[in-house]
N, C-alpha and C positions, 0 to 999 in steps of 0.2 A: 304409120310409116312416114307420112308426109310430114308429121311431127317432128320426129326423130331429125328427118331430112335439115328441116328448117334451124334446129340444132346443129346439126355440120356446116351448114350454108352459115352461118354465127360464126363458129369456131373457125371455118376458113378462114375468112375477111378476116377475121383477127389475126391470125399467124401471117396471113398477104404481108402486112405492114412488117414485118419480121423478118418476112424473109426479102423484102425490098431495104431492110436495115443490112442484113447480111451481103445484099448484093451488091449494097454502097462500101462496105464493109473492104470485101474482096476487090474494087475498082483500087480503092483508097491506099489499102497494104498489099497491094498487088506481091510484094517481095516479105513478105512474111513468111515465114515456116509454114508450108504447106500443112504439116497435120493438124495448125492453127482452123482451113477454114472445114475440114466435115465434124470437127467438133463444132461449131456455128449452126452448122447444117442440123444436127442434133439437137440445137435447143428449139429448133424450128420443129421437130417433130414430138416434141416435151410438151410444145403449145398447145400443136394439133389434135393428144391426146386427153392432156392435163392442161385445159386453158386456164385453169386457175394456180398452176404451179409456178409460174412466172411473172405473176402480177405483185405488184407494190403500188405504194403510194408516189414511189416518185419513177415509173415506169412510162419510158417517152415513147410506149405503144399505145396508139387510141385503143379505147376500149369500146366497142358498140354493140354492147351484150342487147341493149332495147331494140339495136336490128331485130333480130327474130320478132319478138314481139310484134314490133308494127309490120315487118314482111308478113307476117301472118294472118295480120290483120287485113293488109291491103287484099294477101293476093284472097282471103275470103271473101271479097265482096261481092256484090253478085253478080257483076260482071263479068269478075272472074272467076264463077264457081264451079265451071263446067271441068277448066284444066285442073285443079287444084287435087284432086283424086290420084292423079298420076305421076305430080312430080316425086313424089318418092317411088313408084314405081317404078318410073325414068331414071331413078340413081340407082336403085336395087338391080335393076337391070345391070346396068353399067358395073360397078361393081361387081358381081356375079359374072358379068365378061371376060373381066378383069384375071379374077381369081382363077377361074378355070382356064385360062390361057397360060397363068403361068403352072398350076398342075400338070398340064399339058405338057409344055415345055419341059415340065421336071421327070415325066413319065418318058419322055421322047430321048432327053438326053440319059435315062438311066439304061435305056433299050441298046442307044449306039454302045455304053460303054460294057457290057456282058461280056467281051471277047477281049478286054484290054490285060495288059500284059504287065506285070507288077516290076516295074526299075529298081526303087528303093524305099524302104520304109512305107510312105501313104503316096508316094510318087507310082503311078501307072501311065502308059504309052499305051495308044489306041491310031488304029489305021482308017476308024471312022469318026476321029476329031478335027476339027481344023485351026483350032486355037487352044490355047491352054485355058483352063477353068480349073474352079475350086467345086466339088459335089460333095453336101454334106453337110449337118448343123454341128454332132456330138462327135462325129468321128470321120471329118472333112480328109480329102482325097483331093489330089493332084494330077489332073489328068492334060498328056504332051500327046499332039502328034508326033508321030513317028519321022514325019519328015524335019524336026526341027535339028538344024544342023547340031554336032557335039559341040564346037565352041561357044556354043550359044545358050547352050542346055544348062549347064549351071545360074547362069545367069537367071533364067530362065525361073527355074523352083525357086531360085533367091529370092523370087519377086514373089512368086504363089506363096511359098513359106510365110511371107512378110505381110501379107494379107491373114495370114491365119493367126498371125501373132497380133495384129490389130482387130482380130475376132471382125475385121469385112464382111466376113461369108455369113456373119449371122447382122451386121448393118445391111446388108442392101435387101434383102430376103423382108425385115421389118419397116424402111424406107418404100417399099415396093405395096408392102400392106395398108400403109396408110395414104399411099398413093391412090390406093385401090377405093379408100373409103371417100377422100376429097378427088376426086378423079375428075372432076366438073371445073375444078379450078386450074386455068392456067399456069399460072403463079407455081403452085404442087409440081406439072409436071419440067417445068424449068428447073425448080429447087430441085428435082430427081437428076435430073440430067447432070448439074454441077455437081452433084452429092457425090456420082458415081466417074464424074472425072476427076475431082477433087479427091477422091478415095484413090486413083489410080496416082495422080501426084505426090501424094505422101508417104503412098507407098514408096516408091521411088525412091523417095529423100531419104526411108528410114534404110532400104537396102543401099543406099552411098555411103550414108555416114558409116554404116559399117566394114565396106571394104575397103582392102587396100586400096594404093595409089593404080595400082598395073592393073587390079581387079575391076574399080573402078571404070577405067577406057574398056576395059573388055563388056562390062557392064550397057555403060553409055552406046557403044558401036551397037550392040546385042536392039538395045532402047531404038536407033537410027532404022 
């Protein structure tokens, strides 16, 4: 397991450098088409998975595949042979915190939505929601509080819709997972956090372009 570990703790540091490209990236073109940066965000998690997918010879990411190596080395010394048993226990832990928090969370919100009440199509209203969400990988659901005013309601699924159509609901669920596996690195949980605002931005842009001018401000006001 500590093997393994020492392998992640690799393939981190590597993708770091990536997704500090991506972050200069986003300073830089700050005014670019939004669904420009969680496509970025995505090649950051191509790393993480397939470090070898993104590599060339004229690739201006360090590469320090002989990290592991000599981490491995070092931390076997006999100095330090006492810890060295645990730190992949220490991440398997972690990890495993990870996952079952969000099973949790996915058993808790299936529990509130039982009593929801079907608007239209995959759109359902529930008196035990308080924000809107998408529930679901194959046959994803749109669930509204009930308090959400009707001028605001269309708006509203415009947005949820427009996430489904950029298949979101199966990024962030995948994002979350290999958070789950580098969850030791900084860097991972920052890249999550833009990933998943940056997914809320583009979404946005792609429900604008599409509506009218009047729909639009009713849109933006709704956004306020």
């Amino acid at each position: 397991m500590t093997e393994l570990f020492m392998k992640l703790l690799n393939m981190s540091i590597n993708a770091g450098w990536l997704v500090l490209a991506v972050l200069l990236v986003r300073i830089i073109f700050r005014k670019a088409p939004k669904w420009l940066f969680p496509l970025l965000w995505s090649f950051v998690g191509i790393r993480l998975l397939m470090p070898n997918a993104l590599e060339s010879r004229l690739s201006i990411i360090p590469n320090i595949s002989s990290f592991s190596a000599s981490a491995h080395g070092m931390l076997s010394a006999e100095s330090f042979a006492a810890p060295v048993p645990y730190v992949g226990i220490v991440w398997c832990t972690g990890m495993a915190a990870m996952l079952l928090f969000e099973a949790l969370s996915y058993i808790h919100l299936r529990s509130k939505v039982k009593t929801a009440v079907r608007l239209s199509a995959n759109v359902y209203q529930s008196e035990h929601v308080n924000a809107p969400f998408i529930l679901g990988l194959f046959a994803p659901r749109i669930y509204i509080p009930f308090h959400i005013k009707s001028k605001e309601l269309d708006s509203i699924i415009a947005h949820e819709r427009a996430h489904i159509k950029r298949r979101d609901h199966w990024l962030k669920p995948i994002a979350f997972l290999i958070l789950s596996l580098h969850w030791f690195n900084p860097l991972m949980w920052l890249a999550y956090v833009l990933l998943c605002r940056d997914i809320e931005f583009a979404c946005d842009e792609k429900v604008i372009k599409e509506l009218g001018n009047e729909q639009r401000a009713d849109y933006t006001q709704a956004l306020v």
